[in-house]
C-alpha positions as CSV (number, residue, x, y, z in Angstrom):
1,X,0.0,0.0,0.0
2,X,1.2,3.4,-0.7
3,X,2.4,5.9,1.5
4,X,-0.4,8.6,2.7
5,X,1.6,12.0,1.7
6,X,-1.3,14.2,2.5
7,X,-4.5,13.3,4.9
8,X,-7.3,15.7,5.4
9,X,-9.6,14.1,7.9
10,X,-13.1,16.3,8.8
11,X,-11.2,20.0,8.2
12,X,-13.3,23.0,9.5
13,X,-12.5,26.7,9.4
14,X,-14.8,29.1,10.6
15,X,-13.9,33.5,10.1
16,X,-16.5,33.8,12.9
17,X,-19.8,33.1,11.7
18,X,-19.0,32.5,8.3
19,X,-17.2,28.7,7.6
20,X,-14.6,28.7,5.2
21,X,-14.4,25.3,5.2
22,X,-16.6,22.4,6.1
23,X,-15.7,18.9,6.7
24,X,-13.1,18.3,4.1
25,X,-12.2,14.9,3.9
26,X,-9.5,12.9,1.5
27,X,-5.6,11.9,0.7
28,X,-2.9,12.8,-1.6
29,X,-0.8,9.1,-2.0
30,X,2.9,9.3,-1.7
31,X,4.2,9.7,-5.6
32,X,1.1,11.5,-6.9
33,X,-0.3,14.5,-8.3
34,X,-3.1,16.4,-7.3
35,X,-4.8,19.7,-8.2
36,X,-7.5,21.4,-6.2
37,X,-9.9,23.6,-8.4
38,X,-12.5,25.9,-7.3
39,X,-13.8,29.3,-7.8
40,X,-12.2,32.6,-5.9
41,X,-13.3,31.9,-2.6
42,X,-13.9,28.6,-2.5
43,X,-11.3,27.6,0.3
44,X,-8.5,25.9,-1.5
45,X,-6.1,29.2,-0.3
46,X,-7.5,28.2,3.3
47,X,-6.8,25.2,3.3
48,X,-3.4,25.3,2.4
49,X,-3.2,27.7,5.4
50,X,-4.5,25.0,7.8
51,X,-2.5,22.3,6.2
52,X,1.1,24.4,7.0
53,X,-0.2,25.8,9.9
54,X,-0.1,29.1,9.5
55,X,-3.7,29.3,10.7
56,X,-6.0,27.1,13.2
57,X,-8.6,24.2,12.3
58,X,-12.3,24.7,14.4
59,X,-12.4,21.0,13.4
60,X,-10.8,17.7,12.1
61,X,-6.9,17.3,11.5
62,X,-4.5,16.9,8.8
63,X,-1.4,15.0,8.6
64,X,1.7,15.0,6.5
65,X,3.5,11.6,5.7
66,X,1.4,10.3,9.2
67,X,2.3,13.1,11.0
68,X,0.1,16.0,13.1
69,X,0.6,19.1,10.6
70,X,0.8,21.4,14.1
71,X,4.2,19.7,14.4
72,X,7.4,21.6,12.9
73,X,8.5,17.6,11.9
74,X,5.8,17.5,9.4
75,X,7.1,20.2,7.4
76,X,10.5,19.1,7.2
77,X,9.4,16.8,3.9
78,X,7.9,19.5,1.8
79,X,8.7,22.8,-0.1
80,X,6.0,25.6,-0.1
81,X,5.5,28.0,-2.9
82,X,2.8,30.7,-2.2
83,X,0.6,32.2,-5.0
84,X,1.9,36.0,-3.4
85,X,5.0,34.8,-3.0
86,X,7.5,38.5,-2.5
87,X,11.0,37.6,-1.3
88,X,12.9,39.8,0.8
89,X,13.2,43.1,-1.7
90,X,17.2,43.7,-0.7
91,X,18.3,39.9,-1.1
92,X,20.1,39.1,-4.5
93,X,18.4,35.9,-6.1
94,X,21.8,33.7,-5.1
95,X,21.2,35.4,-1.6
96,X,17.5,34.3,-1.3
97,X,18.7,30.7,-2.6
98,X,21.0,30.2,0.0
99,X,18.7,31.6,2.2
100,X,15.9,29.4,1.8
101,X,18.5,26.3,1.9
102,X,20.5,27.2,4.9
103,X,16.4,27.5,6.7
104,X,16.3,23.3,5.4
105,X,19.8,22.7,6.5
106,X,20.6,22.0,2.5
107,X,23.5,22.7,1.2
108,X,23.8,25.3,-1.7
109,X,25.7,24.6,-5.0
110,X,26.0,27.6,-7.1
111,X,26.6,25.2,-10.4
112,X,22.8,23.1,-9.4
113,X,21.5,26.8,-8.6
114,X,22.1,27.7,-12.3
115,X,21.0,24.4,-14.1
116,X,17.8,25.3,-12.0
117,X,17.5,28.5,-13.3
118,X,18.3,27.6,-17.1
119,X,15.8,24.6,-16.5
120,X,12.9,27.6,-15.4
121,X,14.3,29.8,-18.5
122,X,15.8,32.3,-15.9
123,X,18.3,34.1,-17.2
124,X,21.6,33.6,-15.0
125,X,22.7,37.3,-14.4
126,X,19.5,37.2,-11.9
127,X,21.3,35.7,-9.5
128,X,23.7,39.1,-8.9
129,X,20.5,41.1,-9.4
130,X,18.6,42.5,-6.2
131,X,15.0,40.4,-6.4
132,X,13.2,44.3,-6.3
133,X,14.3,44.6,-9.5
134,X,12.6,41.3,-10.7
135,X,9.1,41.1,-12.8
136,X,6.3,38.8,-11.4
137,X,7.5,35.8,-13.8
138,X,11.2,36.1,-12.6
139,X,10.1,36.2,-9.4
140,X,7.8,33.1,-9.8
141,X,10.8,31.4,-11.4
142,X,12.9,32.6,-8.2
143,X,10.6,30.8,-5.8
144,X,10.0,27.8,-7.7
145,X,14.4,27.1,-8.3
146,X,14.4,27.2,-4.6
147,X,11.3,24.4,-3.8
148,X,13.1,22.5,-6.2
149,X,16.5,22.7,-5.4
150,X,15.4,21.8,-1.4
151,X,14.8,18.6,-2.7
152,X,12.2,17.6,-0.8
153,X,9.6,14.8,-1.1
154,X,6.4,16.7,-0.6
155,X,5.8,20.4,-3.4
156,X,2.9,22.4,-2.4
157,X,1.9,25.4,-4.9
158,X,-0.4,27.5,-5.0
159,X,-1.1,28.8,-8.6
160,X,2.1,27.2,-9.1
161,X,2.2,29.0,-13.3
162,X,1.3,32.4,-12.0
163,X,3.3,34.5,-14.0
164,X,5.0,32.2,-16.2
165,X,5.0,32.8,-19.6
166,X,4.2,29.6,-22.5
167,X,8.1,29.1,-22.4
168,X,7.7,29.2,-18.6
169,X,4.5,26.9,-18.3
170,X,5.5,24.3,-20.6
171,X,9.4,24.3,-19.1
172,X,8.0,23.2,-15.4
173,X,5.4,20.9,-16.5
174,X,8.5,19.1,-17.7
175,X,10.3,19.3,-14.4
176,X,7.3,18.3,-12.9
177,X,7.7,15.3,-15.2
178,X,11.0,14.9,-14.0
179,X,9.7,15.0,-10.4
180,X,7.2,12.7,-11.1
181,X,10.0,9.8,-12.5
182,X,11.2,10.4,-9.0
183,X,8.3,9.6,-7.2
184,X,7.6,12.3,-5.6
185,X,4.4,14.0,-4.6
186,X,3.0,17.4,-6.0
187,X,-0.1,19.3,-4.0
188,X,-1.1,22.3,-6.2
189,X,-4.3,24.8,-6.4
190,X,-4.5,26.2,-10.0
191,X,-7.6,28.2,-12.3
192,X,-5.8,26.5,-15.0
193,X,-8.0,23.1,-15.6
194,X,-6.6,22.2,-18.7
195,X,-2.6,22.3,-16.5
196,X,-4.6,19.8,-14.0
197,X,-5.7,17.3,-16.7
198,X,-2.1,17.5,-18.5
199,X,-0.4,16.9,-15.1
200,X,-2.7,15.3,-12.2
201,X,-3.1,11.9,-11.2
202,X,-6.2,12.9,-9.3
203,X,-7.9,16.0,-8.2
204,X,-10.9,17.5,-5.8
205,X,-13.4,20.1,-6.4
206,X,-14.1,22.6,-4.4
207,X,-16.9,24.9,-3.4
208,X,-17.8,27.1,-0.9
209,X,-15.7,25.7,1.9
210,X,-16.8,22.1,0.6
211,X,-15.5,19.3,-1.3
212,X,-17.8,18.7,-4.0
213,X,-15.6,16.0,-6.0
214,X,-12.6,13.7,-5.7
215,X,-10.9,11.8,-8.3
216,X,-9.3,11.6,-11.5
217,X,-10.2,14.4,-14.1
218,X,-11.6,11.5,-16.3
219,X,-13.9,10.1,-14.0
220,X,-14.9,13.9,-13.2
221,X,-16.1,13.6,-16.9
222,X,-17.6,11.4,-17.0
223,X,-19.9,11.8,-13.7
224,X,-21.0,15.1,-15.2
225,X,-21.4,13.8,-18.3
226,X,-18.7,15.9,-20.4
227,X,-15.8,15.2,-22.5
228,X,-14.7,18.2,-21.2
229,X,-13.3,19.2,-18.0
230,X,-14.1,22.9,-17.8
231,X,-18.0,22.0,-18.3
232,X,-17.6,19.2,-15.7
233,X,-15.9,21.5,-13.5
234,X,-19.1,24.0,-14.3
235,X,-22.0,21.7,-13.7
236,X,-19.9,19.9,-10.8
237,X,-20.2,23.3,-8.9
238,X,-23.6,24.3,-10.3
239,X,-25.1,21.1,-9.3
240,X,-23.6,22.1,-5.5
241,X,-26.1,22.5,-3.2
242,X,-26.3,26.6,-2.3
243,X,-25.2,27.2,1.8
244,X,-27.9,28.1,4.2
Protein backbone atom coordinates (compact mmCIF):
# COMPACT_ATOMS: atom_id res chain seq x y z
CA UNK A 1 0.00 0.00 0.00
CA UNK A 2 1.18 3.41 -0.72
CA UNK A 3 2.42 5.91 1.46
CA UNK A 4 -0.36 8.63 2.71
CA UNK A 5 1.59 12.04 1.65
CA UNK A 6 -1.34 14.24 2.55
CA UNK A 7 -4.53 13.33 4.87
CA UNK A 8 -7.30 15.67 5.38
CA UNK A 9 -9.60 14.15 7.85
CA UNK A 10 -13.09 16.29 8.81
CA UNK A 11 -11.17 19.96 8.18
CA UNK A 12 -13.35 22.98 9.48
CA UNK A 13 -12.53 26.74 9.39
CA UNK A 14 -14.75 29.13 10.57
CA UNK A 15 -13.93 33.49 10.07
CA UNK A 16 -16.52 33.82 12.88
CA UNK A 17 -19.77 33.08 11.71
CA UNK A 18 -18.99 32.46 8.31
CA UNK A 19 -17.22 28.68 7.61
CA UNK A 20 -14.61 28.70 5.18
CA UNK A 21 -14.42 25.31 5.20
CA UNK A 22 -16.58 22.41 6.08
CA UNK A 23 -15.66 18.89 6.68
CA UNK A 24 -13.09 18.31 4.06
CA UNK A 25 -12.16 14.92 3.94
CA UNK A 26 -9.47 12.95 1.50
CA UNK A 27 -5.61 11.87 0.73
CA UNK A 28 -2.86 12.78 -1.59
CA UNK A 29 -0.76 9.05 -1.98
CA UNK A 30 2.87 9.26 -1.70
CA UNK A 31 4.17 9.71 -5.63
CA UNK A 32 1.06 11.48 -6.85
CA UNK A 33 -0.29 14.53 -8.34
CA UNK A 34 -3.08 16.36 -7.32
CA UNK A 35 -4.81 19.69 -8.15
CA UNK A 36 -7.46 21.39 -6.16
CA UNK A 37 -9.85 23.63 -8.43
CA UNK A 38 -12.49 25.95 -7.29
CA UNK A 39 -13.77 29.27 -7.76
CA UNK A 40 -12.15 32.63 -5.93
CA UNK A 41 -13.33 31.93 -2.64
CA UNK A 42 -13.90 28.61 -2.46
CA UNK A 43 -11.30 27.58 0.33
CA UNK A 44 -8.47 25.90 -1.52
CA UNK A 45 -6.06 29.21 -0.26
CA UNK A 46 -7.48 28.16 3.33
CA UNK A 47 -6.81 25.19 3.32
CA UNK A 48 -3.44 25.33 2.39
CA UNK A 49 -3.22 27.71 5.38
CA UNK A 50 -4.51 25.01 7.80
CA UNK A 51 -2.49 22.29 6.22
CA UNK A 52 1.09 24.40 6.96
CA UNK A 53 -0.18 25.77 9.91
CA UNK A 54 -0.11 29.07 9.46
CA UNK A 55 -3.66 29.28 10.73
CA UNK A 56 -5.96 27.12 13.16
CA UNK A 57 -8.62 24.22 12.31
CA UNK A 58 -12.27 24.70 14.35
CA UNK A 59 -12.44 21.05 13.41
CA UNK A 60 -10.77 17.67 12.06
CA UNK A 61 -6.88 17.30 11.46
CA UNK A 62 -4.48 16.87 8.79
CA UNK A 63 -1.44 14.97 8.65
CA UNK A 64 1.68 15.03 6.47
CA UNK A 65 3.49 11.60 5.75
CA UNK A 66 1.40 10.35 9.22
CA UNK A 67 2.35 13.14 11.03
CA UNK A 68 0.14 15.97 13.06
CA UNK A 69 0.62 19.06 10.64
CA UNK A 70 0.79 21.37 14.05
CA UNK A 71 4.21 19.66 14.35
CA UNK A 72 7.40 21.61 12.86
CA UNK A 73 8.49 17.59 11.87
CA UNK A 74 5.79 17.49 9.41
CA UNK A 75 7.08 20.17 7.38
CA UNK A 76 10.46 19.09 7.21
CA UNK A 77 9.36 16.77 3.94
CA UNK A 78 7.94 19.52 1.82
CA UNK A 79 8.71 22.84 -0.07
CA UNK A 80 5.95 25.57 -0.07
CA UNK A 81 5.50 28.04 -2.85
CA UNK A 82 2.77 30.69 -2.17
CA UNK A 83 0.60 32.23 -5.05
CA UNK A 84 1.89 35.96 -3.44
CA UNK A 85 5.04 34.79 -3.01
CA UNK A 86 7.52 38.47 -2.47
CA UNK A 87 11.05 37.59 -1.33
CA UNK A 88 12.87 39.85 0.79
CA UNK A 89 13.18 43.09 -1.74
CA UNK A 90 17.17 43.71 -0.73
CA UNK A 91 18.29 39.91 -1.10
CA UNK A 92 20.12 39.10 -4.50
CA UNK A 93 18.36 35.94 -6.07
CA UNK A 94 21.75 33.67 -5.12
CA UNK A 95 21.21 35.38 -1.60
CA UNK A 96 17.50 34.30 -1.31
CA UNK A 97 18.74 30.71 -2.56
CA UNK A 98 20.98 30.23 -0.03
CA UNK A 99 18.75 31.63 2.19
CA UNK A 100 15.92 29.39 1.81
CA UNK A 101 18.54 26.33 1.85
CA UNK A 102 20.47 27.25 4.87
CA UNK A 103 16.42 27.46 6.71
CA UNK A 104 16.34 23.32 5.42
CA UNK A 105 19.78 22.67 6.52
CA UNK A 106 20.61 22.02 2.53
CA UNK A 107 23.50 22.67 1.16
CA UNK A 108 23.82 25.33 -1.66
CA UNK A 109 25.66 24.64 -4.99
CA UNK A 110 26.02 27.62 -7.13
CA UNK A 111 26.62 25.21 -10.41
CA UNK A 112 22.78 23.15 -9.39
CA UNK A 113 21.47 26.82 -8.56
CA UNK A 114 22.15 27.70 -12.25
CA UNK A 115 21.00 24.38 -14.08
CA UNK A 116 17.77 25.34 -12.01
CA UNK A 117 17.53 28.48 -13.33
CA UNK A 118 18.30 27.55 -17.09
CA UNK A 119 15.81 24.61 -16.48
CA UNK A 120 12.93 27.58 -15.40
CA UNK A 121 14.28 29.80 -18.49
CA UNK A 122 15.84 32.26 -15.91
CA UNK A 123 18.31 34.15 -17.23
CA UNK A 124 21.55 33.58 -15.02
CA UNK A 125 22.69 37.26 -14.42
CA UNK A 126 19.49 37.17 -11.85
CA UNK A 127 21.27 35.68 -9.54
CA UNK A 128 23.66 39.05 -8.94
CA UNK A 129 20.54 41.07 -9.36
CA UNK A 130 18.56 42.54 -6.21
CA UNK A 131 14.96 40.41 -6.38
CA UNK A 132 13.18 44.31 -6.31
CA UNK A 133 14.26 44.59 -9.48
CA UNK A 134 12.59 41.30 -10.68
CA UNK A 135 9.08 41.11 -12.76
CA UNK A 136 6.29 38.79 -11.40
CA UNK A 137 7.49 35.84 -13.82
CA UNK A 138 11.24 36.10 -12.55
CA UNK A 139 10.14 36.24 -9.37
CA UNK A 140 7.75 33.08 -9.81
CA UNK A 141 10.79 31.43 -11.39
CA UNK A 142 12.85 32.63 -8.20
CA UNK A 143 10.56 30.76 -5.83
CA UNK A 144 10.00 27.84 -7.72
CA UNK A 145 14.44 27.14 -8.28
CA UNK A 146 14.43 27.21 -4.63
CA UNK A 147 11.34 24.37 -3.76
CA UNK A 148 13.07 22.49 -6.18
CA UNK A 149 16.51 22.75 -5.37
CA UNK A 150 15.43 21.77 -1.36
CA UNK A 151 14.83 18.65 -2.72
CA UNK A 152 12.15 17.62 -0.83
CA UNK A 153 9.60 14.81 -1.06
CA UNK A 154 6.38 16.74 -0.64
CA UNK A 155 5.81 20.40 -3.36
CA UNK A 156 2.95 22.44 -2.41
CA UNK A 157 1.92 25.44 -4.86
CA UNK A 158 -0.42 27.52 -5.05
CA UNK A 159 -1.07 28.81 -8.59
CA UNK A 160 2.15 27.23 -9.06
CA UNK A 161 2.18 29.05 -13.31
CA UNK A 162 1.27 32.40 -12.00
CA UNK A 163 3.34 34.55 -14.02
CA UNK A 164 4.96 32.17 -16.15
CA UNK A 165 4.96 32.82 -19.65
CA UNK A 166 4.15 29.62 -22.54
CA UNK A 167 8.11 29.07 -22.37
CA UNK A 168 7.71 29.20 -18.59
CA UNK A 169 4.54 26.92 -18.30
CA UNK A 170 5.49 24.26 -20.58
CA UNK A 171 9.40 24.33 -19.08
CA UNK A 172 7.96 23.22 -15.44
CA UNK A 173 5.38 20.91 -16.47
CA UNK A 174 8.49 19.07 -17.70
CA UNK A 175 10.25 19.28 -14.39
CA UNK A 176 7.32 18.26 -12.89
CA UNK A 177 7.66 15.25 -15.19
CA UNK A 178 10.98 14.86 -14.04
CA UNK A 179 9.67 15.00 -10.37
CA UNK A 180 7.23 12.70 -11.07
CA UNK A 181 9.96 9.75 -12.47
CA UNK A 182 11.23 10.45 -9.04
CA UNK A 183 8.34 9.65 -7.22
CA UNK A 184 7.57 12.34 -5.59
CA UNK A 185 4.40 14.05 -4.64
CA UNK A 186 2.97 17.45 -5.98
CA UNK A 187 -0.10 19.27 -3.96
CA UNK A 188 -1.09 22.33 -6.18
CA UNK A 189 -4.31 24.84 -6.40
CA UNK A 190 -4.47 26.16 -9.96
CA UNK A 191 -7.56 28.22 -12.34
CA UNK A 192 -5.82 26.52 -14.97
CA UNK A 193 -8.01 23.08 -15.60
CA UNK A 194 -6.57 22.17 -18.73
CA UNK A 195 -2.58 22.26 -16.51
CA UNK A 196 -4.59 19.79 -14.00
CA UNK A 197 -5.75 17.34 -16.72
CA UNK A 198 -2.11 17.47 -18.49
CA UNK A 199 -0.41 16.90 -15.13
CA UNK A 200 -2.72 15.28 -12.20
CA UNK A 201 -3.11 11.87 -11.21
CA UNK A 202 -6.21 12.93 -9.33
CA UNK A 203 -7.90 15.98 -8.17
CA UNK A 204 -10.92 17.47 -5.81
CA UNK A 205 -13.38 20.09 -6.45
CA UNK A 206 -14.12 22.65 -4.37
CA UNK A 207 -16.93 24.89 -3.35
CA UNK A 208 -17.85 27.11 -0.93
CA UNK A 209 -15.71 25.67 1.88
CA UNK A 210 -16.76 22.07 0.59
CA UNK A 211 -15.50 19.32 -1.31
CA UNK A 212 -17.77 18.66 -4.04
CA UNK A 213 -15.57 15.96 -5.96
CA UNK A 214 -12.62 13.71 -5.72
CA UNK A 215 -10.85 11.79 -8.27
CA UNK A 216 -9.25 11.60 -11.51
CA UNK A 217 -10.25 14.38 -14.12
CA UNK A 218 -11.58 11.46 -16.30
CA UNK A 219 -13.92 10.14 -14.00
CA UNK A 220 -14.94 13.88 -13.19
CA UNK A 221 -16.10 13.64 -16.86
CA UNK A 222 -17.57 11.37 -17.04
CA UNK A 223 -19.88 11.82 -13.69
CA UNK A 224 -21.01 15.09 -15.23
CA UNK A 225 -21.41 13.82 -18.35
CA UNK A 226 -18.75 15.89 -20.36
CA UNK A 227 -15.81 15.23 -22.55
CA UNK A 228 -14.66 18.21 -21.18
CA UNK A 229 -13.32 19.22 -18.01
CA UNK A 230 -14.08 22.94 -17.76
CA UNK A 231 -18.01 21.98 -18.31
CA UNK A 232 -17.63 19.23 -15.72
CA UNK A 233 -15.93 21.50 -13.52
CA UNK A 234 -19.12 24.01 -14.27
CA UNK A 235 -22.04 21.69 -13.71
CA UNK A 236 -19.89 19.93 -10.82
CA UNK A 237 -20.24 23.31 -8.87
CA UNK A 238 -23.62 24.27 -10.26
CA UNK A 239 -25.06 21.09 -9.30
CA UNK A 240 -23.56 22.08 -5.49
CA UNK A 241 -26.14 22.53 -3.16
CA UNK A 242 -26.32 26.59 -2.27
CA UNK A 243 -25.17 27.15 1.81
CA UNK A 244 -27.91 28.05 4.22
Amino acid sequence: MSEIALRFTGVTKNYGHAAALHDVSFEVASGEFFGLVGVNGAGKTTLLKCLLDFCDTDGGSIEVFGTSHRLTAARRRLAFLPERFNPPYYLTGEDFIKYVLAMQETGHDRGEAERMLCTLDLDLAALNLPVRTYSKGMTQKLGLAACFLSGKDLYVFDEPTSGLDPKARALLKSKLRELKQKARTVFFTSHALADVAEVCDRMAVMHAGRLRFAGTPAQLCRQFASDDLEQAFLRCIEAAPQPA
